[in-house]
PyMOL Python script that loads the backbone (N, CA, C, O; Angstrom):
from pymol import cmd

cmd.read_pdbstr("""\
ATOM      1  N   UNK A   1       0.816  -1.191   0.000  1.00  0.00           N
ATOM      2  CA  UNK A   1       0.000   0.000   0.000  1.00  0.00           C
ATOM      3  C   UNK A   1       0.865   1.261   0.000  1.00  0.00           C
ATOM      4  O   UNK A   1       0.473   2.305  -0.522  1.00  0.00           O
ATOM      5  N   UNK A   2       2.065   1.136   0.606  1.00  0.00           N
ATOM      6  CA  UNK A   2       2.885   2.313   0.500  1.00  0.00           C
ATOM      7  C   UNK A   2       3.611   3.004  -0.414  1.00  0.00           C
ATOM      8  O   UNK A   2       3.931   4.193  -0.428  1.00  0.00           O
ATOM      9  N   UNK A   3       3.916   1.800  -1.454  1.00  0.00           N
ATOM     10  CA  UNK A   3       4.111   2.094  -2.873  1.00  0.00           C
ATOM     11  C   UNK A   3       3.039   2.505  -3.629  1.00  0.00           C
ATOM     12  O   UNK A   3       3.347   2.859  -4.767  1.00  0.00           O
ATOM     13  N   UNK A   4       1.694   2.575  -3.298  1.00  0.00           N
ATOM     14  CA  UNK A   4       0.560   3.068  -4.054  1.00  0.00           C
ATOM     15  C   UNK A   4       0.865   4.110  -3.706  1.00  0.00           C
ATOM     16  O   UNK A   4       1.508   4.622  -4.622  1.00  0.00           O
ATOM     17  N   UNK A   5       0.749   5.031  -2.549  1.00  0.00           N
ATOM     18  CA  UNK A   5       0.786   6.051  -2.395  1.00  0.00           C
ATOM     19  C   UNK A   5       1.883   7.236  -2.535  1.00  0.00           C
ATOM     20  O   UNK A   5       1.659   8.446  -2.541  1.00  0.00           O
ATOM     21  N   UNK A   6       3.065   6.602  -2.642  1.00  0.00           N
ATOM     22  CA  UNK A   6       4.076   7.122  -3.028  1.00  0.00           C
ATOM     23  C   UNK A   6       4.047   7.254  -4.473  1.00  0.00           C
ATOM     24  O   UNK A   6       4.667   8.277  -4.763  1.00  0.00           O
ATOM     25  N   UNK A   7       3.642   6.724  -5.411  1.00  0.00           N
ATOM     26  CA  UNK A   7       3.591   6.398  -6.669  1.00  0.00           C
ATOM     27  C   UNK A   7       2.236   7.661  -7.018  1.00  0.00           C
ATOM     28  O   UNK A   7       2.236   8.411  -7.994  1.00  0.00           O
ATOM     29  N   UNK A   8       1.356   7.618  -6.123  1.00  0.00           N
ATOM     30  CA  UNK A   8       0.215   8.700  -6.429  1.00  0.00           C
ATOM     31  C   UNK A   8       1.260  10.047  -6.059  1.00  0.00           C
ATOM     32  O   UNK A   8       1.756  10.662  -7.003  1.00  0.00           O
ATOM     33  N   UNK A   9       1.453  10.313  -5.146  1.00  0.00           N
ATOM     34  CA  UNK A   9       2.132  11.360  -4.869  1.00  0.00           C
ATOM     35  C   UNK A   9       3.041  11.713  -5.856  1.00  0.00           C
ATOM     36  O   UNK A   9       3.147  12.936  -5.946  1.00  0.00           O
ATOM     37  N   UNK A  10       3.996  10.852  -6.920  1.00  0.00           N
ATOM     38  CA  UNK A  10       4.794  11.262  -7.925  1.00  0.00           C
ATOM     39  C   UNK A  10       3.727  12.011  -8.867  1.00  0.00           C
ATOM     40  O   UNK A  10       3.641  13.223  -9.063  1.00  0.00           O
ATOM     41  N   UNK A  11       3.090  11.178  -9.296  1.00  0.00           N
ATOM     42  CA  UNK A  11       1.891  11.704 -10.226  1.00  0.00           C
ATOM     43  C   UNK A  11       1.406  13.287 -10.013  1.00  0.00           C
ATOM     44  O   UNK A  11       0.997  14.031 -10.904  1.00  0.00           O
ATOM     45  N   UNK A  12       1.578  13.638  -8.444  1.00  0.00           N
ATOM     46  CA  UNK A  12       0.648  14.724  -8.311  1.00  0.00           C
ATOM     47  C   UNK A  12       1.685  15.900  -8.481  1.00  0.00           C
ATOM     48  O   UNK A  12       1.614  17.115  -8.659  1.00  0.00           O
ATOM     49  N   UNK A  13       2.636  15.005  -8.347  1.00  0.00           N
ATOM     50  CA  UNK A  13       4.628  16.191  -8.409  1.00  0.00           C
ATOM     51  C   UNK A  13       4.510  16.653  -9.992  1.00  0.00           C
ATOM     52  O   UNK A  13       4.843  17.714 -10.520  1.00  0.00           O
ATOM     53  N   UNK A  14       3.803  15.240 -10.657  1.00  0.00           N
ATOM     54  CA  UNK A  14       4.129  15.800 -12.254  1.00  0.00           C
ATOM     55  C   UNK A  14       3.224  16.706 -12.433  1.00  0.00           C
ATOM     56  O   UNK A  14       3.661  17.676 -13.052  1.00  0.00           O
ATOM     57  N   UNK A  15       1.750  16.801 -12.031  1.00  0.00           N
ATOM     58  CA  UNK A  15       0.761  17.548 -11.873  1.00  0.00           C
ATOM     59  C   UNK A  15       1.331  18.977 -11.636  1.00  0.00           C
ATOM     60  O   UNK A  15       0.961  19.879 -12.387  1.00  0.00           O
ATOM     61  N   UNK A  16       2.064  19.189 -10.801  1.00  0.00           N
ATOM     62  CA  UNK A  16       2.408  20.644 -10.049  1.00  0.00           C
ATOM     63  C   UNK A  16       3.224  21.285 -11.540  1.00  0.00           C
ATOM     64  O   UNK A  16       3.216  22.479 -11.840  1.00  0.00           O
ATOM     65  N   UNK A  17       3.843  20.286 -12.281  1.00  0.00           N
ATOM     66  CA  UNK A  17       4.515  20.929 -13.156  1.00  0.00           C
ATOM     67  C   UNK A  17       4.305  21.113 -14.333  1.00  0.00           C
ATOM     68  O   UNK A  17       5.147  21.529 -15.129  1.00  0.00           O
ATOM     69  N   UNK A  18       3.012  20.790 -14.621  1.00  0.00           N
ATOM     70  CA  UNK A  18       1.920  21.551 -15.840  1.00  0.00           C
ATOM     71  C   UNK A  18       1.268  22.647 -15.066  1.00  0.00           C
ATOM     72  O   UNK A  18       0.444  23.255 -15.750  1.00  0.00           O
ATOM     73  N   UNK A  19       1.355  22.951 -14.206  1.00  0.00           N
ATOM     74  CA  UNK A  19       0.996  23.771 -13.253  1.00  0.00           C
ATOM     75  C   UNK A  19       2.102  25.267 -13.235  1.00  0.00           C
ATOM     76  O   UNK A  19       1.642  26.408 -13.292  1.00  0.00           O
ATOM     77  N   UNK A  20       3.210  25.037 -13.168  1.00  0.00           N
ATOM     78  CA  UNK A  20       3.834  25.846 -13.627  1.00  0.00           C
ATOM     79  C   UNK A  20       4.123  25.943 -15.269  1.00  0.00           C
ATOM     80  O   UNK A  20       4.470  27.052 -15.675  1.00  0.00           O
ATOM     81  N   UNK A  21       4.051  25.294 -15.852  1.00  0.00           N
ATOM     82  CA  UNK A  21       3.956  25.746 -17.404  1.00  0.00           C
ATOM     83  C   UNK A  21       2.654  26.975 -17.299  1.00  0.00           C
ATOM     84  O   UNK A  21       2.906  28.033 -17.875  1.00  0.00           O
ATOM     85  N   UNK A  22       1.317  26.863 -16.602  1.00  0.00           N
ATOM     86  CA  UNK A  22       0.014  27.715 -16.489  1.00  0.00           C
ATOM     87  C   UNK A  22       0.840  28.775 -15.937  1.00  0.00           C
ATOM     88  O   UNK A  22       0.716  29.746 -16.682  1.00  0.00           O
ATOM     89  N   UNK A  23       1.534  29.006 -15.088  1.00  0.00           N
ATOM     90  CA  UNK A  23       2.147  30.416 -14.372  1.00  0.00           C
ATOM     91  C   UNK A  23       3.050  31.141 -15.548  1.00  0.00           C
ATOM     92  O   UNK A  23       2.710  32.131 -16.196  1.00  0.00           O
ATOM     93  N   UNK A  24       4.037  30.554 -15.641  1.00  0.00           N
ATOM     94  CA  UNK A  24       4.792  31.090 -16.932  1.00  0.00           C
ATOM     95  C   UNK A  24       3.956  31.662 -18.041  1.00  0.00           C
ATOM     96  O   UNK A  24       4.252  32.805 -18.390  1.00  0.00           O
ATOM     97  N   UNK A  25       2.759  30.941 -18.780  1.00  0.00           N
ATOM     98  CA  UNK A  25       2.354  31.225 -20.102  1.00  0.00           C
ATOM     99  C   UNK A  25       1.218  31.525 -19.356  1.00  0.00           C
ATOM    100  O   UNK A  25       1.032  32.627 -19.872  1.00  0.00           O
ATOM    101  N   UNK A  26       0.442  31.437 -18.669  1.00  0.00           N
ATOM    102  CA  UNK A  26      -0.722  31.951 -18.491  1.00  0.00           C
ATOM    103  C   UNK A  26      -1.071  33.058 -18.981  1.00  0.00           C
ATOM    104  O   UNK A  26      -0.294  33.996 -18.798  1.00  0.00           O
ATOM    105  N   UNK A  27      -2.563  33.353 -19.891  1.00  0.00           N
ATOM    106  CA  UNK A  27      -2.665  34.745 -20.917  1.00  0.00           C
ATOM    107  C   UNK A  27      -3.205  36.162 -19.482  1.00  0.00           C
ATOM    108  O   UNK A  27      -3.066  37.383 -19.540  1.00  0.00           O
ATOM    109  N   UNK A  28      -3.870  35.207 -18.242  1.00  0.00           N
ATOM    110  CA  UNK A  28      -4.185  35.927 -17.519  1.00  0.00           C
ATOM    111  C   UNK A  28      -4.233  36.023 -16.211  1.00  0.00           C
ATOM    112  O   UNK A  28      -4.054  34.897 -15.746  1.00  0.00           O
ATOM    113  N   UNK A  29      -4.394  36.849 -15.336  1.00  0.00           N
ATOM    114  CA  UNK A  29      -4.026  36.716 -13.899  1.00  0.00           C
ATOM    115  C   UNK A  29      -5.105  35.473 -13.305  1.00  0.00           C
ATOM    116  O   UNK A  29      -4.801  34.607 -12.485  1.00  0.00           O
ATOM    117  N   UNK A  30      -6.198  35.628 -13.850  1.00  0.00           N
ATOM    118  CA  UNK A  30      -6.690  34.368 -13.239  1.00  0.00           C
ATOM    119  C   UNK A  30      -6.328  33.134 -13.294  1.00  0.00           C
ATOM    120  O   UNK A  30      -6.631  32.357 -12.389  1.00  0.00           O
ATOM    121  N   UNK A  31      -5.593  32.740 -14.406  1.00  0.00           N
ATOM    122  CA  UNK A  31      -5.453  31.403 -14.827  1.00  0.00           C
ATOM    123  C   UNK A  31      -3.903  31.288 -13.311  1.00  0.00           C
ATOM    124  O   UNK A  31      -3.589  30.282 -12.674  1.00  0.00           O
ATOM    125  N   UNK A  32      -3.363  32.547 -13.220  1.00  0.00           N
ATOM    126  CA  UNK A  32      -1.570  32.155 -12.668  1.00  0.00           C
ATOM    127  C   UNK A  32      -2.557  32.327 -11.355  1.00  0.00           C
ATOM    128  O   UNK A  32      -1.842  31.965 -10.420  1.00  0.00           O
ATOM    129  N   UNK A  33      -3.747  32.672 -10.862  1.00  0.00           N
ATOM    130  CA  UNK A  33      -4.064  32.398  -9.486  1.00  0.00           C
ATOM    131  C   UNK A  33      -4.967  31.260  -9.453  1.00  0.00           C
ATOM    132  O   UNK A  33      -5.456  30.960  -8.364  1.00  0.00           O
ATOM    133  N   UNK A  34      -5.218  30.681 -10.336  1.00  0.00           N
ATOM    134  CA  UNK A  34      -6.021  29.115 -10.222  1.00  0.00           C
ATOM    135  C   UNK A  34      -4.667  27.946 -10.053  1.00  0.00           C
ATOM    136  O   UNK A  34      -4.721  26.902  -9.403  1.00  0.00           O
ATOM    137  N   UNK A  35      -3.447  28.477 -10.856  1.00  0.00           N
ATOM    138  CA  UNK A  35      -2.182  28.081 -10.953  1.00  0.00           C
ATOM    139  C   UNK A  35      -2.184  27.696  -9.731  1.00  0.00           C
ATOM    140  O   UNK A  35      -2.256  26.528  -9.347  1.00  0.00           O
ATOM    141  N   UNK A  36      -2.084  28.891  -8.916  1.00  0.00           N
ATOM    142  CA  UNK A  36      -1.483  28.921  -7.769  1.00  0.00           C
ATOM    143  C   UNK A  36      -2.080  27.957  -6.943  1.00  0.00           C
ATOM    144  O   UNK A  36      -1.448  26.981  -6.537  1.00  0.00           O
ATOM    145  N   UNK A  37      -3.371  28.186  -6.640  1.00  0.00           N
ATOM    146  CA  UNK A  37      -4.144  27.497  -5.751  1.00  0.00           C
ATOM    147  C   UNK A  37      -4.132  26.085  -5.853  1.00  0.00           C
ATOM    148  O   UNK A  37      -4.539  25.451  -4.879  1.00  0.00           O
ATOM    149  N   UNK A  38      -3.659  25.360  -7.057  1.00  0.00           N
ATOM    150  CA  UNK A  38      -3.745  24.285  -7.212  1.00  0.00           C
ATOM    151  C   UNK A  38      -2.095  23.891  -6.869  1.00  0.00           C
ATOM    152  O   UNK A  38      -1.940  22.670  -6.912  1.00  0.00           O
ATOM    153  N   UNK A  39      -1.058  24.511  -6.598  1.00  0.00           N
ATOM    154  CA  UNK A  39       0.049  24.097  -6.081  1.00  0.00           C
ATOM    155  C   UNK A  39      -0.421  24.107  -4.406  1.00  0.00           C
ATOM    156  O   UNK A  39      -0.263  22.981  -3.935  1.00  0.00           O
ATOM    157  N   UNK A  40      -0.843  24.889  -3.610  1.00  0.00           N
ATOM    158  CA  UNK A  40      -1.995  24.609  -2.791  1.00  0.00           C
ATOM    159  C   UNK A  40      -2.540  23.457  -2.362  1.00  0.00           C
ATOM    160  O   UNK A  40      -2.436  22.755  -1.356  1.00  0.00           O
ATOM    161  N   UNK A  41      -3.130  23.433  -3.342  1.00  0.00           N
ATOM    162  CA  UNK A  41      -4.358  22.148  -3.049  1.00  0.00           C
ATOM    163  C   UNK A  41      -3.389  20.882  -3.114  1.00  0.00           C
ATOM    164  O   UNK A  41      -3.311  20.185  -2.102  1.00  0.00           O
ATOM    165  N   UNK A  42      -2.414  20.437  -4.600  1.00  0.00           N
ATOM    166  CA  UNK A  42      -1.877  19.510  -4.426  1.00  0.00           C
ATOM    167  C   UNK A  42      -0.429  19.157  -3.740  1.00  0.00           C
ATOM    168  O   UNK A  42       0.038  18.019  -3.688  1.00  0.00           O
ATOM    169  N   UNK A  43       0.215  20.373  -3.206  1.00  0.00           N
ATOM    170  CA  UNK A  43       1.221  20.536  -1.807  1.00  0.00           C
ATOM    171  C   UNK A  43       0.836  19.765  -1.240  1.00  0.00           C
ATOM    172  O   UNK A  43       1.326  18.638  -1.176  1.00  0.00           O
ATOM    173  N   UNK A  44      -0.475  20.275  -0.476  1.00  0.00           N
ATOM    174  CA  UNK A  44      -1.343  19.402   0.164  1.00  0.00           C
ATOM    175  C   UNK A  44      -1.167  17.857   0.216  1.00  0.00           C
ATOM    176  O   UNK A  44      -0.403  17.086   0.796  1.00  0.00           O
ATOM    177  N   UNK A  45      -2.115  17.756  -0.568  1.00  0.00           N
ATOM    178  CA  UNK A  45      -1.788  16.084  -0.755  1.00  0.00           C
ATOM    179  C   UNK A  45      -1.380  15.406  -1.099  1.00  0.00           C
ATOM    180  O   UNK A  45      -1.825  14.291  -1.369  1.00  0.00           O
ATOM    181  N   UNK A  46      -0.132  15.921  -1.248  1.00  0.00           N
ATOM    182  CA  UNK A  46       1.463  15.327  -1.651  1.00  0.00           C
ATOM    183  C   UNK A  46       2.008  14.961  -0.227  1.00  0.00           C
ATOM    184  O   UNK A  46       2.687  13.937  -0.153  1.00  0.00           O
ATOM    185  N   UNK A  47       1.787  15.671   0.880  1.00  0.00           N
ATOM    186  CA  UNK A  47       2.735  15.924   1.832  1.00  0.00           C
ATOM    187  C   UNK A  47       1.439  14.597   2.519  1.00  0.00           C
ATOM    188  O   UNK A  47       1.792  13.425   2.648  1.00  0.00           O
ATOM    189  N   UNK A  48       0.453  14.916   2.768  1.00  0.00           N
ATOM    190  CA  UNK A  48      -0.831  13.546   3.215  1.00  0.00           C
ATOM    191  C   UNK A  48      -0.106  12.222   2.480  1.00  0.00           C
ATOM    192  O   UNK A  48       0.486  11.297   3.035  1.00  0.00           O
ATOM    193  N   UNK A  49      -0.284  12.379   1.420  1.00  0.00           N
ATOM    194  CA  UNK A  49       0.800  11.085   0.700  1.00  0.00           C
ATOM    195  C   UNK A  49       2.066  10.472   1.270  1.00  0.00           C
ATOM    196  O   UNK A  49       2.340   9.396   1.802  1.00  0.00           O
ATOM    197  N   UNK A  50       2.760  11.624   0.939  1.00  0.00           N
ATOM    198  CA  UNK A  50       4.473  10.883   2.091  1.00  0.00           C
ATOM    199  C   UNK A  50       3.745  10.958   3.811  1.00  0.00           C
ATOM    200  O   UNK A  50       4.347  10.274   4.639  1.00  0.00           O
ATOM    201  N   UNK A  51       2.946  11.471   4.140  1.00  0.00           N
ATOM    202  CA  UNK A  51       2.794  11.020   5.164  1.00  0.00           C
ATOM    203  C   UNK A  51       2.453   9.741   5.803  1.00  0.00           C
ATOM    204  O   UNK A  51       2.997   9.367   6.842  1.00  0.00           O
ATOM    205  N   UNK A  52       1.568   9.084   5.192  1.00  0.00           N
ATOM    206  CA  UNK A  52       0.870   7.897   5.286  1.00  0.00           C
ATOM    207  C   UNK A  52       2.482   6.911   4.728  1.00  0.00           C
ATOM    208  O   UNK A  52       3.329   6.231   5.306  1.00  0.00           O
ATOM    209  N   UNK A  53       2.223   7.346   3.334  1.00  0.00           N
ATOM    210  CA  UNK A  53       3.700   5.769   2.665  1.00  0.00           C
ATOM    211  C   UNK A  53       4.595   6.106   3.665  1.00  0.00           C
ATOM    212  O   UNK A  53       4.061   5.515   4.604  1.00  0.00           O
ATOM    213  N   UNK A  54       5.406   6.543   4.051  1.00  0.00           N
ATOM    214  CA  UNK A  54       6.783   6.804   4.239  1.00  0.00           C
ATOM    215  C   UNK A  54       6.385   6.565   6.330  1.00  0.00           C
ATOM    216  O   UNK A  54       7.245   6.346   7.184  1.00  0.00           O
ATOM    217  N   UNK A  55       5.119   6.689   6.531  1.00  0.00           N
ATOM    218  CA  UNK A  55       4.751   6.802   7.952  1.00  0.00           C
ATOM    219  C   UNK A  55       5.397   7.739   8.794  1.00  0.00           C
ATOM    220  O   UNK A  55       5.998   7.366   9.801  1.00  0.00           O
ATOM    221  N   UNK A  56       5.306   9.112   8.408  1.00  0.00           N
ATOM    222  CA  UNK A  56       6.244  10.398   8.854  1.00  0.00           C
ATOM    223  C   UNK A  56       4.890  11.314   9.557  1.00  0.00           C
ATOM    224  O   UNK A  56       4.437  12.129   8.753  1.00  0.00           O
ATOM    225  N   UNK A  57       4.253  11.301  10.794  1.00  0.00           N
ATOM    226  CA  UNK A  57       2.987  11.909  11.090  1.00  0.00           C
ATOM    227  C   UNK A  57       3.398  13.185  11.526  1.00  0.00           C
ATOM    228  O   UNK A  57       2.465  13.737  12.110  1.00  0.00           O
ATOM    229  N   UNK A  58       4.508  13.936  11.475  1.00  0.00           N
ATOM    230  CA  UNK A  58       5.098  15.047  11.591  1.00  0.00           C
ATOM    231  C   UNK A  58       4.876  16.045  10.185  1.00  0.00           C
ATOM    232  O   UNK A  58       4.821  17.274  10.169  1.00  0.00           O
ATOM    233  N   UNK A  59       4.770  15.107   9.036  1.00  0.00           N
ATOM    234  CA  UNK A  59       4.383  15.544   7.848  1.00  0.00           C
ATOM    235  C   UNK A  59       2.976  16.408   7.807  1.00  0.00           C
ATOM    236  O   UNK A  59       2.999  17.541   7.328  1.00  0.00           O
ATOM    237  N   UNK A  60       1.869  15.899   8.272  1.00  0.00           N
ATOM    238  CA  UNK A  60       0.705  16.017   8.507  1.00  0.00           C
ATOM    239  C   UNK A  60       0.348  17.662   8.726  1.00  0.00           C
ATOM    240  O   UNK A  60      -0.370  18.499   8.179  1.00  0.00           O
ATOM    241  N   UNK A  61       1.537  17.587  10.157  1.00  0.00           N
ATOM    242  CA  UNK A  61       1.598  19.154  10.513  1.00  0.00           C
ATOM    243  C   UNK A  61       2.190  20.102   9.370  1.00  0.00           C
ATOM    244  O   UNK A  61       1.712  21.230   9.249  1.00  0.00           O
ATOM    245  N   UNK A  62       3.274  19.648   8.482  1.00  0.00           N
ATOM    246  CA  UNK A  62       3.613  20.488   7.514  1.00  0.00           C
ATOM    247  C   UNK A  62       2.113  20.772   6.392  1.00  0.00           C
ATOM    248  O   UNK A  62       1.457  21.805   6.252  1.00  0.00           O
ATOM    249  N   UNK A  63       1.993  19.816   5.924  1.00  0.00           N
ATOM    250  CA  UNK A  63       0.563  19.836   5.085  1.00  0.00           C
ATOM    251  C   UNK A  63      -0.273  20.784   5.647  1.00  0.00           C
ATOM    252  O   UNK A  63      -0.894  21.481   4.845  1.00  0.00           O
ATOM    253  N   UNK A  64      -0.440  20.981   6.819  1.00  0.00           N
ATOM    254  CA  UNK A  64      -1.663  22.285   8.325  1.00  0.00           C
ATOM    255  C   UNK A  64      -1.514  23.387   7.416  1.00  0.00           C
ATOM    256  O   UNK A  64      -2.302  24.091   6.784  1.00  0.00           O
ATOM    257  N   UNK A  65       0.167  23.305   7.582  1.00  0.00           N
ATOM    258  CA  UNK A  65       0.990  24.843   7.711  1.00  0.00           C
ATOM    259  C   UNK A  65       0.328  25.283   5.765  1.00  0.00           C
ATOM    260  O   UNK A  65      -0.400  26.156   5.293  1.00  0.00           O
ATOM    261  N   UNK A  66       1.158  24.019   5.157  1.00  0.00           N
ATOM    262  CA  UNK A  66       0.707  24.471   3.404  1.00  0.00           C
ATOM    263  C   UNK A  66      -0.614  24.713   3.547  1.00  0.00           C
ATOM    264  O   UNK A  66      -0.706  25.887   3.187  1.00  0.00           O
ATOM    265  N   UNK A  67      -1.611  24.372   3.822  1.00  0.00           N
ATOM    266  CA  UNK A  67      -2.921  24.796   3.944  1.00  0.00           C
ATOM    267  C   UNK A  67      -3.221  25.995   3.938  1.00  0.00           C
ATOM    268  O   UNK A  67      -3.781  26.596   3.021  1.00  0.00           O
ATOM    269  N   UNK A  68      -2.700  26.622   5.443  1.00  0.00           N
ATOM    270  CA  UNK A  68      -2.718  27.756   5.472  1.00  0.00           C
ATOM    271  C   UNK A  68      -2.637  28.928   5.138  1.00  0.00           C
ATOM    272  O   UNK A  68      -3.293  29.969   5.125  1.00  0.00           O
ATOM    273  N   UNK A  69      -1.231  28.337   4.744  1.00  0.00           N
ATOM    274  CA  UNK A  69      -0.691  29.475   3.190  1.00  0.00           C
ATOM    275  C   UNK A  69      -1.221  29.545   2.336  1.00  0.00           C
ATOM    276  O   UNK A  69      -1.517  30.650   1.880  1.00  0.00           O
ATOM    277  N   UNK A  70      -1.630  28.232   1.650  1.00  0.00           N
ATOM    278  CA  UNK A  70      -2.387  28.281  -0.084  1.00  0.00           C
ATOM    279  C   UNK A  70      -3.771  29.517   1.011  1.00  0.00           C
ATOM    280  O   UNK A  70      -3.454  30.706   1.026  1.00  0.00           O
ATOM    281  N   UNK A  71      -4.685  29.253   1.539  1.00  0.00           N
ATOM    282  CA  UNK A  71      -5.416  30.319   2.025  1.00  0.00           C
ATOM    283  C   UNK A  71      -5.330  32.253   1.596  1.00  0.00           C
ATOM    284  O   UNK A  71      -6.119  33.036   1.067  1.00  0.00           O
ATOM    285  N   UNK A  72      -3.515  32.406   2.342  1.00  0.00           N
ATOM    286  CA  UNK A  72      -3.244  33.589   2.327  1.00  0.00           C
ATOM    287  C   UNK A  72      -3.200  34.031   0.893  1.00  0.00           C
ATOM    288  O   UNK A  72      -3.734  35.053   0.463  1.00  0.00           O
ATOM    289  N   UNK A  73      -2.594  33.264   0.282  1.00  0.00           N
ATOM    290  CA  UNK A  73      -2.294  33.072  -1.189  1.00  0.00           C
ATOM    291  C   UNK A  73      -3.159  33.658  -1.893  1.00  0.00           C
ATOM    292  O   UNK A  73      -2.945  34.628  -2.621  1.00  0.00           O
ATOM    293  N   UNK A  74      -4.480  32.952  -1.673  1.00  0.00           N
ATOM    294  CA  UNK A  74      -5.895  33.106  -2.532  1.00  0.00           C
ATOM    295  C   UNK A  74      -6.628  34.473  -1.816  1.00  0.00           C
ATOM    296  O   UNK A  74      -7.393  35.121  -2.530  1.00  0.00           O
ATOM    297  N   UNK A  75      -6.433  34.847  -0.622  1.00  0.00           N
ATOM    298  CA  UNK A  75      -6.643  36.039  -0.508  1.00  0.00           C
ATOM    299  C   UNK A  75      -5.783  37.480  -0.857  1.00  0.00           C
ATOM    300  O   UNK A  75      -6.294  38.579  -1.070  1.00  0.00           O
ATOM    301  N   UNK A  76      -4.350  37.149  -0.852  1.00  0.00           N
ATOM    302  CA  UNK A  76      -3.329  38.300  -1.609  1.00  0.00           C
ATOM    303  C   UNK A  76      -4.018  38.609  -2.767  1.00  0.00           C
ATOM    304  O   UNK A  76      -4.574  39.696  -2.923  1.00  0.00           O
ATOM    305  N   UNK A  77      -4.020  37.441  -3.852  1.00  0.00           N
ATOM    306  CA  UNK A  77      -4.219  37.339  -5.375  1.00  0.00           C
ATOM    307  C   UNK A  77      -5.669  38.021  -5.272  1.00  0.00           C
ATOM    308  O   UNK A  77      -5.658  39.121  -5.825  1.00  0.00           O
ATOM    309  N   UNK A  78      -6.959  37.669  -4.701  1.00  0.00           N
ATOM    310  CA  UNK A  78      -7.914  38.523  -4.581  1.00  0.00           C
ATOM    311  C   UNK A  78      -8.057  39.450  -4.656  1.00  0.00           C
ATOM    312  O   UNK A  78      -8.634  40.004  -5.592  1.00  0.00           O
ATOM    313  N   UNK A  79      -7.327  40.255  -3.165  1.00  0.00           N
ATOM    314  CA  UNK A  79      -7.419  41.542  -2.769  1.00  0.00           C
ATOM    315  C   UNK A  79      -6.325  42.279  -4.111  1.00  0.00           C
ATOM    316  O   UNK A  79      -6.659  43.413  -4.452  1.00  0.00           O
ATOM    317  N   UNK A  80      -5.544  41.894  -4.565  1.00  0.00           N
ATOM    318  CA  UNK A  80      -4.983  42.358  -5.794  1.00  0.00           C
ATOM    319  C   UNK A  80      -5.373  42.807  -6.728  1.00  0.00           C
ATOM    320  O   UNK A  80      -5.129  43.924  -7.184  1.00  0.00           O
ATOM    321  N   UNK A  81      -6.049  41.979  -7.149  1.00  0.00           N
ATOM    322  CA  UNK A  81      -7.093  42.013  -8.457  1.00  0.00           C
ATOM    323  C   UNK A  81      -8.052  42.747  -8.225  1.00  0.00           C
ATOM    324  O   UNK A  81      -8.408  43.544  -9.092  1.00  0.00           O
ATOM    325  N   UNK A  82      -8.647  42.678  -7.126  1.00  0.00           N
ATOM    326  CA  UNK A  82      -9.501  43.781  -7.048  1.00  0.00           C
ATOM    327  C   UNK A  82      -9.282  45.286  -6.884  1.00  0.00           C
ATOM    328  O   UNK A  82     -10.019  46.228  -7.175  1.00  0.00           O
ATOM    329  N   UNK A  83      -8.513  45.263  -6.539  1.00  0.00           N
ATOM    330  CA  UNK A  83      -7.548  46.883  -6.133  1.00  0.00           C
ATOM    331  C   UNK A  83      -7.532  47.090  -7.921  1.00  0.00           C
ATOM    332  O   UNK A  83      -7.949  48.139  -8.412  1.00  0.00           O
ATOM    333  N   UNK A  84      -7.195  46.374  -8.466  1.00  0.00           N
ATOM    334  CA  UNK A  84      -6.256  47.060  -9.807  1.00  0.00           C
ATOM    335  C   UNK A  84      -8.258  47.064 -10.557  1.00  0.00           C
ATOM    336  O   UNK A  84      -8.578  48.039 -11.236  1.00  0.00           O
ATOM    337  N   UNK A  85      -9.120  46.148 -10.353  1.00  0.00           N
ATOM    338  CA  UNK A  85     -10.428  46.562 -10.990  1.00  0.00           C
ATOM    339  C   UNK A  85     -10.915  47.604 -10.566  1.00  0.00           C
ATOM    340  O   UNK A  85     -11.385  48.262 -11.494  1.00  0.00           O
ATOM    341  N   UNK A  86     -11.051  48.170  -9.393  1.00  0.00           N
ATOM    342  CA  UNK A  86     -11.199  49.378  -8.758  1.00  0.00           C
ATOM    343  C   UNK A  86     -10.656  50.315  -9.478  1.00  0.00           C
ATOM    344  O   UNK A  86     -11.417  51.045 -10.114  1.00  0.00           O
ATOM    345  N   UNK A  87      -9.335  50.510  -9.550  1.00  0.00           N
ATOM    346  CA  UNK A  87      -8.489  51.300 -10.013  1.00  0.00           C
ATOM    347  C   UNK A  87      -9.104  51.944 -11.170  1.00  0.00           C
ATOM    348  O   UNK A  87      -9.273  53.162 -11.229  1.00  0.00           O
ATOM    349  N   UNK A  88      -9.412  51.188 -12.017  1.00  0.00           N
ATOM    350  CA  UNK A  88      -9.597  50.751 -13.947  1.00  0.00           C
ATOM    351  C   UNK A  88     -11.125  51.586 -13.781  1.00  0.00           C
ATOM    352  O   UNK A  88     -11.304  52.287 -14.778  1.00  0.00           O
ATOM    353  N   UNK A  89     -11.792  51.647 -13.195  1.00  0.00           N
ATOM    354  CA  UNK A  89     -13.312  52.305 -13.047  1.00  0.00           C
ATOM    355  C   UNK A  89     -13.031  53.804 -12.912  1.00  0.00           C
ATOM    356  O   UNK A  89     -13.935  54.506 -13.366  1.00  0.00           O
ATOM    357  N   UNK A  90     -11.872  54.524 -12.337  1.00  0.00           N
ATOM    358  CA  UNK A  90     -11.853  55.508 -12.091  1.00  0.00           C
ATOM    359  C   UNK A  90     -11.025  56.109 -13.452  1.00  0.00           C
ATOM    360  O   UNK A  90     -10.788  57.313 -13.549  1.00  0.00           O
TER     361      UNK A  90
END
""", "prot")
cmd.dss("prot")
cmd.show_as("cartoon", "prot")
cmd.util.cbc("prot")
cmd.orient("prot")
């Protein structure tokens, strides 16, 4: 079972890196903050992954912490975007 999950977790590593191809070429800020959120989301359960295969429950707490951040993340990129739509009205 631990090789399943380690083996999912590679998958989700390759995932992160069509993920950055979207940041680089992305035509628009939304696409590099959906980008984002999804390095986020699958940080996430990459780190749940080596947690379980590898049996590291210290991991768990790192995954808390990425959580958290992808959060701040999606509110920076928000409050951003909206400042600069604001802006554009005046």
């Amino acid at each position: 079972m631990a090789e399943l999950t380690l083996a999912v977790a590679a998958l989700l590593l390759l995932n992160i890196g069509a993920g950055l191809v979207r940041v680089a070429r992305g035509p628009t800020p939304a696409d590099r903050m959906l980008a984002a959120q999804l390095f986020g989301t699958t940080g996430v359960a990459v780190l749940l992954l080596l947690a379980e295969g590898m049996g590291s429950p210290p991991l768990r707490y790192v995954a808390l912490v990425f959580a958290l951040l992808a959060v701040v993340l999606a509110l920076t990129f928000a409050e951003r975007g909206w400042t600069v739509a604001d802006e554009d009205d005046r």
